[in-house]
N, C-alpha and C positions, 0 to 999 in steps of 0.2 A: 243725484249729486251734480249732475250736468247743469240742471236747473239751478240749482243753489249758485255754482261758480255764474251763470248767467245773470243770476240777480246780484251777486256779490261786482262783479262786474262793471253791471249800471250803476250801482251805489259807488262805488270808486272813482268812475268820472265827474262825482258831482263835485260842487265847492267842498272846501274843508268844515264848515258850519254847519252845513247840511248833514255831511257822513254821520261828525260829531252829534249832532241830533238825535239822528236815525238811529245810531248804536245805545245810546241814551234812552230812547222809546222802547228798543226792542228790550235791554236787558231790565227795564227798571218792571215791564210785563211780566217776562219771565221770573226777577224778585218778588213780585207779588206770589206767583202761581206758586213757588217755590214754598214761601211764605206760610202759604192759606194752607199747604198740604203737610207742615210740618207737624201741627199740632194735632192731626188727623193721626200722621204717622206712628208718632209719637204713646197716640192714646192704644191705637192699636198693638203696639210694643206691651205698654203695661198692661192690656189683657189678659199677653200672651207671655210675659213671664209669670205673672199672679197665676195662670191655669196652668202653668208647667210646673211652678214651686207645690203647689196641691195635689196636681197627679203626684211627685215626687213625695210627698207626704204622705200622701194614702199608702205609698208605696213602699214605703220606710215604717210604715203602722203595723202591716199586713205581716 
């Protein structure tokens, strides 16, 4: 955490344009990775309801 205020730091003495930038770079990163990992997430989800409603079927058969 010390570190992070250290670099949060240098970032705040720079110009306003520059900050504006940098926060710009870093979040629109972050939006991507966000992004790329939803539909990841996502598919994993419907696996895992699809094999929970089955278990639950088998189980309700039985």
């Amino acid at each position: 955490m010390e570190r992070a205020h250290a670099i949060a730091a240098t970032i705040a003495k720079q110009p306003p344009l520059t900050t504006k930038y940098t926060r710009i770079g870093i979040t629109e990163r972050l939006g991507r990775v966000i992004d790329e990992g939803i539909g990841y997430g996502l598919a994993l989800q419907g696996v895992t309801a699809a094999e929970a409603a089955r278990i639950a079927s088998a189980q309700n058969a039985a």
